[in-house]
N, CA, C and O of each residue as an XYZ file, in Angstrom:
964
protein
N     278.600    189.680    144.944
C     278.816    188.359    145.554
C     277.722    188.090    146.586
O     277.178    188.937    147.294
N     277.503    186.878    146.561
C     276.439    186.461    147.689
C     276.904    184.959    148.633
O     277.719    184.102    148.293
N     276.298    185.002    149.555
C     276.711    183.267    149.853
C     275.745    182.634    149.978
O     274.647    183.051    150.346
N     276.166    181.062    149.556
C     275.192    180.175    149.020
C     275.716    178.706    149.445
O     276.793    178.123    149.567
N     274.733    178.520    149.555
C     274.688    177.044    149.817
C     274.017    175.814    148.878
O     272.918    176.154    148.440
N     274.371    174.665    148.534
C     274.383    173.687    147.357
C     272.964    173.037    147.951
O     273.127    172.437    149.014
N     272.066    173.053    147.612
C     270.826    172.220    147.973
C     270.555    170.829    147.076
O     270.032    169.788    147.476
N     271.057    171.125    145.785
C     271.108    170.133    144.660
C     271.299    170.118    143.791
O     270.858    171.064    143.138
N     272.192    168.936    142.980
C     272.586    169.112    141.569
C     272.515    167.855    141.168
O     272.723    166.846    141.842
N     272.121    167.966    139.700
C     271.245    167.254    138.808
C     271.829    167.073    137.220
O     271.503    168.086    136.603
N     272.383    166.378    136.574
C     273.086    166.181    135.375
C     272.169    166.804    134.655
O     270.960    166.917    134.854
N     273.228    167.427    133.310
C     272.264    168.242    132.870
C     273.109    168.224    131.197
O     274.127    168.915    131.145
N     272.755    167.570    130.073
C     273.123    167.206    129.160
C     274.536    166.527    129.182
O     274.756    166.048    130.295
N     275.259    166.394    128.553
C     276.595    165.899    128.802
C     277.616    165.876    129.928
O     277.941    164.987    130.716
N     277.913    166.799    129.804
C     278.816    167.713    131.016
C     278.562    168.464    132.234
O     279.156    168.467    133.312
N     277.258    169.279    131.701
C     276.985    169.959    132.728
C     276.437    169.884    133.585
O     276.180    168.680    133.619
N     275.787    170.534    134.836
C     274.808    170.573    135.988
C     273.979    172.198    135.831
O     274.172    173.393    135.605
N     272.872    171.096    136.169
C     271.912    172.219    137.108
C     271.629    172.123    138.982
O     271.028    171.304    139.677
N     272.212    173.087    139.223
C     272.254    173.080    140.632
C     271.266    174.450    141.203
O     271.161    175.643    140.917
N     270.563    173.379    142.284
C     269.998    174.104    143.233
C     270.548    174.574    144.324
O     271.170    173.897    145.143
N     270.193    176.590    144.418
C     271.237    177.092    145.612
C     269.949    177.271    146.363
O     268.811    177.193    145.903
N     270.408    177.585    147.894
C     269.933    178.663    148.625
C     270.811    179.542    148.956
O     271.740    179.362    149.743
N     270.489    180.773    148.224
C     271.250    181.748    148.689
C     270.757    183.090    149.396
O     269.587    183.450    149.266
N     271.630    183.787    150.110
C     271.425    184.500    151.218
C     270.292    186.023    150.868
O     269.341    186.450    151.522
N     271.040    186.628    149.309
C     269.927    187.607    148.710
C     268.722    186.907    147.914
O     267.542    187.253    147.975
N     269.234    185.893    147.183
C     268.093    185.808    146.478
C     267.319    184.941    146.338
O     266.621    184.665    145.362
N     267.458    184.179    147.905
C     266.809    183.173    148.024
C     266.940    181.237    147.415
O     267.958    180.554    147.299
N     265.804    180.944    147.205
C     266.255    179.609    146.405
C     266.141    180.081    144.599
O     265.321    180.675    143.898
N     267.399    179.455    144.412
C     267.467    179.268    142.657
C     268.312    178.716    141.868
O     269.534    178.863    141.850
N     267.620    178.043    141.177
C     268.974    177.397    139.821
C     269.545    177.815    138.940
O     269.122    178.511    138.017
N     271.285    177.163    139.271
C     272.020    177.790    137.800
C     272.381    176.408    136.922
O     272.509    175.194    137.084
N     272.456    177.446    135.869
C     273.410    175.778    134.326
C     274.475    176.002    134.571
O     274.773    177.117    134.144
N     275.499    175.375    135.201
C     277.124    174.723    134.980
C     277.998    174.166    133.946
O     278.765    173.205    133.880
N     277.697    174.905    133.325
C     278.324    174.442    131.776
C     279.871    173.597    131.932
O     280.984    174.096    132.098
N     279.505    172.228    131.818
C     280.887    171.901    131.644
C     281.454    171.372    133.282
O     282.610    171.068    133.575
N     280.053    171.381    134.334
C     280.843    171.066    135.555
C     281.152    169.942    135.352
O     282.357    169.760    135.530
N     280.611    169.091    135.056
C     280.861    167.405    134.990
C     282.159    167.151    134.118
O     282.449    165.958    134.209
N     283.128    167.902    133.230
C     284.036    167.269    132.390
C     285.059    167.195    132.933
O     285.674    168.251    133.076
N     285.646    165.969    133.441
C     286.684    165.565    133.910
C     287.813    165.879    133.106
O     288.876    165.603    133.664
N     287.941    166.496    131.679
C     289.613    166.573    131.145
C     289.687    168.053    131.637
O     290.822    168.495    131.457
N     289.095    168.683    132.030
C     289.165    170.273    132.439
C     288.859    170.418    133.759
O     288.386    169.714    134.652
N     289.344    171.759    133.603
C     289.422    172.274    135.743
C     287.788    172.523    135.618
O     287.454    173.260    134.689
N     286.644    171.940    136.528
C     285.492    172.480    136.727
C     285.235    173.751    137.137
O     286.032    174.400    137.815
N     284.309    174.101    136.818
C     283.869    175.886    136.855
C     283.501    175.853    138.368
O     283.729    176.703    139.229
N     282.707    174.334    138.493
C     282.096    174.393    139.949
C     282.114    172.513    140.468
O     281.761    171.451    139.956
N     282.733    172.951    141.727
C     282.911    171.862    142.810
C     282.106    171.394    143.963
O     282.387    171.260    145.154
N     280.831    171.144    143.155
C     279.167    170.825    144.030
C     280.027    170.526    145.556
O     281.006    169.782    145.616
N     279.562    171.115    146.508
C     279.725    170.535    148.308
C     278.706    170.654    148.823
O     278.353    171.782    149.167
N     278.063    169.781    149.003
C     276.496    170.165    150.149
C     277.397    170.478    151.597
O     278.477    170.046    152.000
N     276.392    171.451    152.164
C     276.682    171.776    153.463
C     278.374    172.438    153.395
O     279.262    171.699    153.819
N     278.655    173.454    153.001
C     279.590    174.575    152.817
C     278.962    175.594    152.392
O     278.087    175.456    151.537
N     279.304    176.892    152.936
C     278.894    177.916    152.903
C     280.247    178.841    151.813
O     281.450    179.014    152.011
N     279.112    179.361    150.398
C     280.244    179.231    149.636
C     279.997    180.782    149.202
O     278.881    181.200    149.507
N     280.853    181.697    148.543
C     280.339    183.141    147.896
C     280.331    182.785    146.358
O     280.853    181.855    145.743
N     279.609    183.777    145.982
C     279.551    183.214    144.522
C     278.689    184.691    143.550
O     277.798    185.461    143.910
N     279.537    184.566    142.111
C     278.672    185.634    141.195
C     277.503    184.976    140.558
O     277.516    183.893    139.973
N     276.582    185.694    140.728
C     275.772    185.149    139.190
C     275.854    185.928    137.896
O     276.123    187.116    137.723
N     275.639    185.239    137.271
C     275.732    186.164    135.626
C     274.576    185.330    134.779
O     274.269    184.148    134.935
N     273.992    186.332    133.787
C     273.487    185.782    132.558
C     271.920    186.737    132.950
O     271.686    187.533    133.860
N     271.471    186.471    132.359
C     269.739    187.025    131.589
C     268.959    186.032    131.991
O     269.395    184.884    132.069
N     267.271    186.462    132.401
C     266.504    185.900    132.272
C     266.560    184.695    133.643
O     267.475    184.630    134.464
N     265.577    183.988    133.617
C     265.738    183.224    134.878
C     266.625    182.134    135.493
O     266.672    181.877    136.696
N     267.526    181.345    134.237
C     268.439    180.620    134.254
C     269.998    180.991    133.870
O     270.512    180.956    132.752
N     270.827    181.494    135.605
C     271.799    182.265    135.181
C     272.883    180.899    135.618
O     272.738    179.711    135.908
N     274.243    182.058    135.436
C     274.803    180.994    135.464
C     275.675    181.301    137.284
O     275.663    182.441    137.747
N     276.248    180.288    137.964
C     277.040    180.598    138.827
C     278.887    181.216    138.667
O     279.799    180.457    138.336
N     279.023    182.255    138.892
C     280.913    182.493    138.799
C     281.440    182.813    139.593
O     280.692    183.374    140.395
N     282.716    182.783    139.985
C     283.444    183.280    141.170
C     283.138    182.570    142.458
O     282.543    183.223    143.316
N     283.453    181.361    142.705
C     282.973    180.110    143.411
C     283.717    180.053    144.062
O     284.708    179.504    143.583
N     283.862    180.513    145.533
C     285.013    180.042    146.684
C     283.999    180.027    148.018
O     282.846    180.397    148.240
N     285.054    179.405    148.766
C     284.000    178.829    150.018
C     284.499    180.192    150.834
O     285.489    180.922    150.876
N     283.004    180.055    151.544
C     283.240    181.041    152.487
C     282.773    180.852    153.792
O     281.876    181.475    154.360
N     283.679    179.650    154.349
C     283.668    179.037    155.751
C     284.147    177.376    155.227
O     284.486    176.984    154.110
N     284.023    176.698    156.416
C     284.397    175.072    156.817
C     283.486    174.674    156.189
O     282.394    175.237    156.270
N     283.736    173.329    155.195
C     282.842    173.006    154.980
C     282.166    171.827    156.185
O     283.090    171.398    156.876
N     281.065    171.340    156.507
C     280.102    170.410    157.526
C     280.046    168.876    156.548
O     279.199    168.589    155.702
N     281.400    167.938    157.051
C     281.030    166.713    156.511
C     280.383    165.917    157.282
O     280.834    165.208    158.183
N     279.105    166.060    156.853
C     278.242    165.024    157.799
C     278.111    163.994    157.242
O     278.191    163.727    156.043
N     277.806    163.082    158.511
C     277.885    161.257    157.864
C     276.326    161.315    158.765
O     275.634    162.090    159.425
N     276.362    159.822    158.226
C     275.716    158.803    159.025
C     273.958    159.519    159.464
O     273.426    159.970    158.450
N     273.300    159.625    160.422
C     272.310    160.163    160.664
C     272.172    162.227    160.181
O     271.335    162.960    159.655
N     273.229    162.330    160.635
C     273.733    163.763    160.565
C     273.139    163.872    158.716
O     272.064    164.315    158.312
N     273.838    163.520    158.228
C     273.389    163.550    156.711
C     272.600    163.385    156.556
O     272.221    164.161    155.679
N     271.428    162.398    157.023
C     269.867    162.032    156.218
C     269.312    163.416    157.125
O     268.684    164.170    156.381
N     269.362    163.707    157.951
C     268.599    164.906    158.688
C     269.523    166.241    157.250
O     268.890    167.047    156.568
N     270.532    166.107    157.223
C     271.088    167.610    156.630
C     270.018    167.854    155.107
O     269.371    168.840    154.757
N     270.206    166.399    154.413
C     269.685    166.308    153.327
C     268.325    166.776    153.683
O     267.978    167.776    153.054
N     267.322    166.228    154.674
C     265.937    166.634    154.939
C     265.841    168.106    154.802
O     265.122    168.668    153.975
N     266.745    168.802    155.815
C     266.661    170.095    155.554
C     266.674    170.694    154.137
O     265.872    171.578    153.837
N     267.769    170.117    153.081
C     267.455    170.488    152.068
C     266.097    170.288    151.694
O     265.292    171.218    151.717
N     265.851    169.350    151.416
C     264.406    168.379    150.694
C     263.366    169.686    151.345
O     262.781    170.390    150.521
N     263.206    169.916    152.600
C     262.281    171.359    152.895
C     262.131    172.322    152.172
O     261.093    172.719    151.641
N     263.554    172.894    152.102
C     263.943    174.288    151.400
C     263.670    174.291    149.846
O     263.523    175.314    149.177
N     263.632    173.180    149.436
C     263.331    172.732    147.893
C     261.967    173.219    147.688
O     261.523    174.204    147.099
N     261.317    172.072    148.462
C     259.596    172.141    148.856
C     258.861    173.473    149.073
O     257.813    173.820    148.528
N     259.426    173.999    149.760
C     258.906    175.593    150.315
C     259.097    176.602    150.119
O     258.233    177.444    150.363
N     260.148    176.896    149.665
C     260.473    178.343    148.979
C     260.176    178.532    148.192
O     260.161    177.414    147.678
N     259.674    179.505    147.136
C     259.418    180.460    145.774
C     260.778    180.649    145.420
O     261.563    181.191    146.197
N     261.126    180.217    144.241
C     262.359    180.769    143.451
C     262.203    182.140    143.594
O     261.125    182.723    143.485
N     263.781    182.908    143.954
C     264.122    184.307    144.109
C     263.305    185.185    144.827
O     262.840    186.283    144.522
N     263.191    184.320    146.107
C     262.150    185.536    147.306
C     263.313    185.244    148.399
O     263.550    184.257    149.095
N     263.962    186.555    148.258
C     264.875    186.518    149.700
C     265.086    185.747    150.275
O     264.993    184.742    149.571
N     265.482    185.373    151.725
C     265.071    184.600    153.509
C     266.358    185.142    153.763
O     266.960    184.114    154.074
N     267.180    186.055    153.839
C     267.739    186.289    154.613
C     268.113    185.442    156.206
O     269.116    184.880    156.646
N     266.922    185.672    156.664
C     266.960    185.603    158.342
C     267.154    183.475    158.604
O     267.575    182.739    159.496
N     266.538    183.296    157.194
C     266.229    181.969    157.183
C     267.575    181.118    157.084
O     267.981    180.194    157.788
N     268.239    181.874    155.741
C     269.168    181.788    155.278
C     270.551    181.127    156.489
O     271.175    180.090    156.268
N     270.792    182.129    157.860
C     271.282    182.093    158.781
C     270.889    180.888    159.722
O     271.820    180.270    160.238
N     269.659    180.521    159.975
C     268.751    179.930    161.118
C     269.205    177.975    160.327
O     269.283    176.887    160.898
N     269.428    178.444    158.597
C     269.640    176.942    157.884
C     271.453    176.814    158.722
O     271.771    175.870    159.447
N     272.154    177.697    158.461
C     273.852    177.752    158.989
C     273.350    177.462    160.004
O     272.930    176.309    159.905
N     273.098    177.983    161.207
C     273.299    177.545    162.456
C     272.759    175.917    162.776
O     273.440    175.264    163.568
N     271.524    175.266    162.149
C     271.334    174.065    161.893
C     272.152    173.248    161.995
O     272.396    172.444    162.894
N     273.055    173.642    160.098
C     273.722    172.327    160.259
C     275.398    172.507    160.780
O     276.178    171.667    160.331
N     275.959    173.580    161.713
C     276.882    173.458    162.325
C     276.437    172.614    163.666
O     277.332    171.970    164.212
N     275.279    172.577    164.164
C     274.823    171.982    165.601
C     274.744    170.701    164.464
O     275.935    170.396    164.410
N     274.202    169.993    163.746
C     274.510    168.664    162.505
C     275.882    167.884    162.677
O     276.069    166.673    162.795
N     276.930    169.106    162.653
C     278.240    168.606    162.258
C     278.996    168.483    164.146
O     280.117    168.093    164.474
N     278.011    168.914    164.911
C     279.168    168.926    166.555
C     279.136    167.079    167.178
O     278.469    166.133    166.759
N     279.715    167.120    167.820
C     279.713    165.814    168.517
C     278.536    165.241    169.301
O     278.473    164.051    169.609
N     277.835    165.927    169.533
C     276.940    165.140    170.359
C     275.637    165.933    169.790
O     275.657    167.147    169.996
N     274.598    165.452    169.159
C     273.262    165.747    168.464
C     272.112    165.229    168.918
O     272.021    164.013    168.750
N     270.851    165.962    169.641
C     269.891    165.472    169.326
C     269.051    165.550    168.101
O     268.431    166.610    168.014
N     268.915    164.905    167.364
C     268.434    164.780    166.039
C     266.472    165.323    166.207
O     265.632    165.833    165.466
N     266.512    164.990    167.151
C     264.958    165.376    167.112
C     264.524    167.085    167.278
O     263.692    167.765    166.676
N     265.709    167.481    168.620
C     265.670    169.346    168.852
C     266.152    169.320    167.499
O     265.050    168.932    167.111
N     266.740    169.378    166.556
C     267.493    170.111    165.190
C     266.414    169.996    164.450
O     266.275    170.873    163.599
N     265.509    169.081    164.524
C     264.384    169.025    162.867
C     263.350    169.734    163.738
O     262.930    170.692    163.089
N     262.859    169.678    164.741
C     261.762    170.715    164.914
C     262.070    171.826    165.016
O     261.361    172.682    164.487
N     263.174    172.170    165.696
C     263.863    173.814    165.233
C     263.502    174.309    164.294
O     262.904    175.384    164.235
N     263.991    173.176    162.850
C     264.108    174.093    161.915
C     262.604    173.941    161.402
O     262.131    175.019    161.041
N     261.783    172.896    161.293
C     260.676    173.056    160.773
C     259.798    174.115    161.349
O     259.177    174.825    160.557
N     259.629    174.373    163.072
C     259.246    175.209    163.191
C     259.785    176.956    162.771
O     258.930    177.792    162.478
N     260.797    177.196    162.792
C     261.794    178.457    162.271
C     261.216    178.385    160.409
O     261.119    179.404    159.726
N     260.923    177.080    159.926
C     260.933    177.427    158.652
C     259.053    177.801    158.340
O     258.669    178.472    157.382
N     257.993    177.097    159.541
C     256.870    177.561    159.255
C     256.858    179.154    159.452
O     256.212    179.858    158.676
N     257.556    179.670    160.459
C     257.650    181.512    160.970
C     257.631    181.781    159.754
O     256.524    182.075    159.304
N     259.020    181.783    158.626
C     259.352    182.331    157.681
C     258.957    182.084    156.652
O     259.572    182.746    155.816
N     257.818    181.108    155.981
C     256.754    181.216    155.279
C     255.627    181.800    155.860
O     254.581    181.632    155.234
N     255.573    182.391    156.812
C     254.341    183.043    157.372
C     253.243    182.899    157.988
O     252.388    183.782    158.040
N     253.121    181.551    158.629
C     252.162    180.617    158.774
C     252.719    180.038    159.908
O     252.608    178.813    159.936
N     253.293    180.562    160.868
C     254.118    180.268    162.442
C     253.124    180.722    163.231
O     252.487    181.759    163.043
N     252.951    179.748    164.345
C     252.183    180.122    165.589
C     252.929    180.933    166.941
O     254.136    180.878    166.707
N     252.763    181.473    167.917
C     253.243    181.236    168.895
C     252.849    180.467    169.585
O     251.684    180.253    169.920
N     254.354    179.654    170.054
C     254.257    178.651    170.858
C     254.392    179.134    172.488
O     254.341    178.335    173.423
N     254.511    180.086    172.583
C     254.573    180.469    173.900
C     253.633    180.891    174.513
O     253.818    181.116    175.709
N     252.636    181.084    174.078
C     250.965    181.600    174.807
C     250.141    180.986    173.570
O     250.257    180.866    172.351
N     249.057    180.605    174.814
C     247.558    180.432    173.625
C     246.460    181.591    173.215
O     245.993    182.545    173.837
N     246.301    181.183    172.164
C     245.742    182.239    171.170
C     244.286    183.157    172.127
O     244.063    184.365    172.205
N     243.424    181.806    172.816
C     242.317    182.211    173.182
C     242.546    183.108    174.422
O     241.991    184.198    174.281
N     243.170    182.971    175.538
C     243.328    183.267    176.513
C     244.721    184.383    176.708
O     244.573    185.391    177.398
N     245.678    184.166    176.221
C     247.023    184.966    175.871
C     247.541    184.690    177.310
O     248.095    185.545    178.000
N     247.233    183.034    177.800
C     248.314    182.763    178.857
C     249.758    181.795    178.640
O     249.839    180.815    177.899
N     250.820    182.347    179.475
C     251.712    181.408    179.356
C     251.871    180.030    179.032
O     251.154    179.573    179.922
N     252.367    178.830    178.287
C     252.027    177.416    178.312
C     252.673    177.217    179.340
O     253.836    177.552    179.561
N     251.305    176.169    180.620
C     252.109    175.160    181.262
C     252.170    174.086    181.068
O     251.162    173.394    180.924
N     253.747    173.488    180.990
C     253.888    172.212    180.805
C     252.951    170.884    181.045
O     252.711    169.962    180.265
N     252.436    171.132    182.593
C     251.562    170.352    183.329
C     250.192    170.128    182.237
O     249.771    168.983    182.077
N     249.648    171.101    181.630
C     248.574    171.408    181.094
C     248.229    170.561    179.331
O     248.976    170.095    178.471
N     246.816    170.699    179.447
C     246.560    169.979    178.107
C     246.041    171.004    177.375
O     245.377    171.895    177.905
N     246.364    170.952    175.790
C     245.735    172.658    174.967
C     245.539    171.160    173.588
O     245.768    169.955    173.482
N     244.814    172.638    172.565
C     244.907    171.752    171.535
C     245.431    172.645    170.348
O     245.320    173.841    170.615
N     245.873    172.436    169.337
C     246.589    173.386    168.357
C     245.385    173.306    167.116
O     244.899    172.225    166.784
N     244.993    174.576    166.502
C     244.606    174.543    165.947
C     245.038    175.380    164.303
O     244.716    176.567    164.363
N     245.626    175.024    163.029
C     247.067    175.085    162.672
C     246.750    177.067    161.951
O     247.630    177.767    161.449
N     245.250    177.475    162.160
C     244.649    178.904    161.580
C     244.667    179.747    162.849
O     245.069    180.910    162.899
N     244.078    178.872    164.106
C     244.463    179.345    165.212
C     245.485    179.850    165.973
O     245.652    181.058    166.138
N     246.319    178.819    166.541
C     247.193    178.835    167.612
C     246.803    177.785    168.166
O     246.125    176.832    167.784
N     247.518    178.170    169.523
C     247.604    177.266    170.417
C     245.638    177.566    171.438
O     245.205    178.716    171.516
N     245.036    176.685    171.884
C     243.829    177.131    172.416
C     243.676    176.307    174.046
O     243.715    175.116    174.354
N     243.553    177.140    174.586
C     243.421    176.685    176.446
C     242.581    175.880    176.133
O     242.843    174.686    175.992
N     240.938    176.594    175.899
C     239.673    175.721    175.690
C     239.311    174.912    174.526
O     239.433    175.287    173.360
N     238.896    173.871    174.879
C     238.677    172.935    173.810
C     238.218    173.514    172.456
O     237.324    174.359    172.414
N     239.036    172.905    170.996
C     237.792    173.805    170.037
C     238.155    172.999    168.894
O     237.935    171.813    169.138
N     238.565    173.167    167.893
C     239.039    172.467    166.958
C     240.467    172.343    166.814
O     241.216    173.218    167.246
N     241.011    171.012    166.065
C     242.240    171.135    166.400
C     243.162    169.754    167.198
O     242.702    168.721    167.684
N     244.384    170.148    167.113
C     244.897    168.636    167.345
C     245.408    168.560    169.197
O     246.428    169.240    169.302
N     245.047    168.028    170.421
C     245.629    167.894    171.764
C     246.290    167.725    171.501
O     246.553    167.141    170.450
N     247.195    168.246    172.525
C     248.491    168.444    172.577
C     249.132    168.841    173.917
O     248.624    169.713    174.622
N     250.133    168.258    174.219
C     250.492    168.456    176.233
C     251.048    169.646    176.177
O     251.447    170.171    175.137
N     251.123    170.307    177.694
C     252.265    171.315    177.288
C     253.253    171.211    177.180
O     253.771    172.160    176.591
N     254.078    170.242    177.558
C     255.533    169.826    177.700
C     256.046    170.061    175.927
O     256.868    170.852    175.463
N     255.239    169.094    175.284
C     255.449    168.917    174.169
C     255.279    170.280    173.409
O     256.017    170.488    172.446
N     254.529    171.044    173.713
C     254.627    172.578    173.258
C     255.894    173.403    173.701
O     256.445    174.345    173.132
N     256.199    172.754    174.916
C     257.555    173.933    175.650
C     258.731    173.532    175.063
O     259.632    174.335    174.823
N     258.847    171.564    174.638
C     260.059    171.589    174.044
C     260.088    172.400    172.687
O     260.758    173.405    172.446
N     259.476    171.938    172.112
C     258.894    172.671    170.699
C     259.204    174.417    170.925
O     259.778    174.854    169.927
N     258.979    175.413    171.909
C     259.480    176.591    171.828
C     260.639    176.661    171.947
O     261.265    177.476    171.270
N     261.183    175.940    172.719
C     262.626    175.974    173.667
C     263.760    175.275    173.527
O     264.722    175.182    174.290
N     263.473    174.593    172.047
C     264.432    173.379    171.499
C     264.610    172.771    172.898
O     265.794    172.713    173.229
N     263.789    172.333    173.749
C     263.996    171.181    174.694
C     264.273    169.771    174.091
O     263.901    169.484    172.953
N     264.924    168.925    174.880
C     264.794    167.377    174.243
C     264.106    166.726    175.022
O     264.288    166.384    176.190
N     262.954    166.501    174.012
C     262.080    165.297    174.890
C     262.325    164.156    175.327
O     262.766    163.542    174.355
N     262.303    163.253    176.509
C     262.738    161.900    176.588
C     261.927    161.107    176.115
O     262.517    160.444    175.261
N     260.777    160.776    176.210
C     259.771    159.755    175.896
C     259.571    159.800    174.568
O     259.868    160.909    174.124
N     259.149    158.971    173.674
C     259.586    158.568    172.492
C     258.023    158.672    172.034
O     257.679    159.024    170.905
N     257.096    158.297    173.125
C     255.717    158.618    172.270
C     255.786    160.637    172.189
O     255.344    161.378    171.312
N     256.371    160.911    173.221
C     256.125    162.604    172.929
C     257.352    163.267    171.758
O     257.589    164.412    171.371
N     257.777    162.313    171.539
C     258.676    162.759    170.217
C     258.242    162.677    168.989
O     258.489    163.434    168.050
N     257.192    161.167    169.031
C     256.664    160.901    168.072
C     255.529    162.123    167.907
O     255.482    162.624    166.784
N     254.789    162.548    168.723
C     253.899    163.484    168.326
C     254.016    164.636    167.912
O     253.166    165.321    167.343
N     255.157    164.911    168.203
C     256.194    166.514    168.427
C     256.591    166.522    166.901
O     256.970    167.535    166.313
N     256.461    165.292    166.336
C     257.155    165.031    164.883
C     255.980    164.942    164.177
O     256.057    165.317    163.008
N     255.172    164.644    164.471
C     253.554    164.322    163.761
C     252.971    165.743    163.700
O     252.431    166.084    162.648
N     253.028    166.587    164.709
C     252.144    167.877    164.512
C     252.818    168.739    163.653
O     252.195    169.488    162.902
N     254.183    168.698    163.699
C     254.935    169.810    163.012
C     254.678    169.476    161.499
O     254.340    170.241    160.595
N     254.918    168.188    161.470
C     254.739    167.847    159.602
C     253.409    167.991    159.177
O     253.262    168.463    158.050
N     251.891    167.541    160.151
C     250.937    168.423    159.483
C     251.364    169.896    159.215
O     251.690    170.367    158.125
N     251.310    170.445    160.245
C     251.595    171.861    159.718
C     251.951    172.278    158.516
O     251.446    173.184    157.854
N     253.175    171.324    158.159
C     254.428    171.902    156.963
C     253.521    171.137    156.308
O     253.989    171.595    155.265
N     252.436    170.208    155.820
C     251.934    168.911    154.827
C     251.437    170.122    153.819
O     251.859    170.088    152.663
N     250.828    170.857    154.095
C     250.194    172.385    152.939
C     251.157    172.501    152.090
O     251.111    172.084    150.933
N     252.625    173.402    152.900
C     253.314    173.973    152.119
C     254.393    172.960    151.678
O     255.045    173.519    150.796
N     254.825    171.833    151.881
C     255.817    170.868    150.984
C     255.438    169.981    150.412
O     256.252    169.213    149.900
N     253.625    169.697    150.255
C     253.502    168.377    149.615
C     253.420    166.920    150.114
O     254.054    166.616    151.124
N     252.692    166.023    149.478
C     252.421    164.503    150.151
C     253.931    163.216    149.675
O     254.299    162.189    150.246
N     254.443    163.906    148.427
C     255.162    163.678    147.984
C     256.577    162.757    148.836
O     257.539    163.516    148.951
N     256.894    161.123    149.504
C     257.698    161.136    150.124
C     259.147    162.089    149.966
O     259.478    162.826    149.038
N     259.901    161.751    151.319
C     261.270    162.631    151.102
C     262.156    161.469    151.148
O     262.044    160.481    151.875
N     263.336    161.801    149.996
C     264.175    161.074    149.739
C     265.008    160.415    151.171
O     265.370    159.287    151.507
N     265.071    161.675    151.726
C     265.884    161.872    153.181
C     265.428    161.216    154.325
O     266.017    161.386    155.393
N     264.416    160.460    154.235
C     263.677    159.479    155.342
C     264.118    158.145    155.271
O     264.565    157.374    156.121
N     263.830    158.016    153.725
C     264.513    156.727    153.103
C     266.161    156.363    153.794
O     266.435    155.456    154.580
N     267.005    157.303    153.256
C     268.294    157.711    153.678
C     268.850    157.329    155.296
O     269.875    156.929    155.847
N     267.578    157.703    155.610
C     267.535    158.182    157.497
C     267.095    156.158    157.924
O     267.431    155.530    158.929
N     266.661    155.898    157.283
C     266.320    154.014    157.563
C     267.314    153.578    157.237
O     267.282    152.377    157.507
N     268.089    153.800    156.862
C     269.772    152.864    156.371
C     270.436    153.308    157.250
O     270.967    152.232    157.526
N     270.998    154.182    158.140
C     271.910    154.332    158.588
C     271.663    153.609    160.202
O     270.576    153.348    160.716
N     272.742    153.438    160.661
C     273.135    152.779    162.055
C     272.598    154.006    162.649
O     272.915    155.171    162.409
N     271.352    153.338    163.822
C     271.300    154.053    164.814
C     272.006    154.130    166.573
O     272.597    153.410    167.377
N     271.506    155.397    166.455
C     272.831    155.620    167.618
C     271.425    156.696    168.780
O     271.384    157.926    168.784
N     270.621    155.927    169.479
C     269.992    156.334    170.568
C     268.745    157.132    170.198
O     267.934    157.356    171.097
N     268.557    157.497    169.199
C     266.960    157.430    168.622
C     266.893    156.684    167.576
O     267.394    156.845    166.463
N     265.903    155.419    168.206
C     265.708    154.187    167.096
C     264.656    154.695    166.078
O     264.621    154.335    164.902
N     263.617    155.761    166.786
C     261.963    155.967    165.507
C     262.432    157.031    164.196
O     263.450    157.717    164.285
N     261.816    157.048    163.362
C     261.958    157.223    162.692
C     261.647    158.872    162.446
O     260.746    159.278    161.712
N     262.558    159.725    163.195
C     261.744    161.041    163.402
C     261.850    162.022    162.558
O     261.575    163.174    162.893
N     262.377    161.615    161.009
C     262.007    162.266    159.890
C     260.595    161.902    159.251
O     260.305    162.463    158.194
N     259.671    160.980    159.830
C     258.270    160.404    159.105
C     257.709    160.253    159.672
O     258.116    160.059    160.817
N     256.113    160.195    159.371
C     255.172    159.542    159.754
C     254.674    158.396    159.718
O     253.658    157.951    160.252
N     255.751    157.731    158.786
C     255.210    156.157    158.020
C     255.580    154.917    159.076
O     255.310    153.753    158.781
């Protein structure tokens, strides 16, 4: 048994689904659901985004199937903003992972996400750089944000650096994008920024970063994130557009 989480599912001849997991051993991967979709029968499987579920796999070869399907925790009904951010997180994990390469550690860092998703009071902006930054670490390609590369001094807030995305962070000018320190300290420290231009940038540097490993490709979940009623961040801090 493993636990897994529903990233996406996709009709898949008549009846069935192909669903995308992330799961805890074996990472991201799809199974065939034979028969989830037929309404005169009990389904094999009861797609829930955002529930943390245990589950067997079975079958040969790279397309197995999912069995033994029970939740294993609450499931997180998110609405409204909460959802276009939850979905984003998926839309990442899609983008970036290698079918059947572990994340363990990642695996956990996605749970703790979207339970802070599902609490009463959210800053939507600390939750997506969290995880984008937590998800550059665990593709391998994470900076520290807590000292610069050239010098190996503490960031001060007060201070101007510039990021350079092979580098780090750099005291002295060199190549690379300026950047305040504040905006670096929230960025280590899941701080919430107030000012809306330093949110906007805080959202601009992280998605270069991730632009390599997920593609130019829009995300469904931005789209999503423009329909819903806002509630005290009006910009659009799933995009650049």
């Amino acid at each position: 048994m493993t636990r897994a989480y529903v990233l996406h599912t996709r009709p898949w001849r008549d009846t069935s689904l192909l669903v995308e997991w992330f799961t805890e051993d074996f990472g991201r991967l799809t199974t065939y659901q034979r028969g989830a979709r037929n309404r005169g029968k009990k389904s094999p499987l009861r797609p829930m985004a955002f529930q943390c579920l245990h589950m067997m796999l079975v079958g040969r070869g790279d397309m197995k199937t999912a069995t033994q399907i029970e939740s294993a925790g609450r499931a997180h009904l998110l609405q409204g903003q909460s959802l276009a951010v939850g979905f984003y997180l998926n839309e990442l994990l899609m983008r970036a992972l290698h079918r059947q390469e572990p994340a363990p550690v990642l695996f956990d860092i996605y749970a703790r996400h979207l339970a802070e998703l599902a609490g009463p009071s959210v800053d939507f902006g600390t939750v997506v750089r969290g995880f984008e930054r937590d998800l550059l670490a665990e593709l391998g390609v994470g900076i520290d944000w807590q000292s610069t590369a050239d010098t190996q001094e503490p960031i001060d807030q007060q201070a101007q650096y510039w990021l350079a995305p092979e580098e780090g962070i750099l005291q002295h000018r060199g190549r690379g994008y300026p950047v305040a320190g504040n905006i670096l300290k929230a960025i280590a420290d899941n701080q919430t920024l107030a000012d809306a231009g330093d949110r906007r940038q805080a959202r601009n540097l992280l998605q270069s970063l991730l632009a390599p490993h997920v593609g130019s490709a829009p995300f469904n979940s931005r789209a999503l994130w423009r329909t819903q009623p806002q509630s005290g961040q009006s910009e659009q801090i799933l995009s650049t557009e």
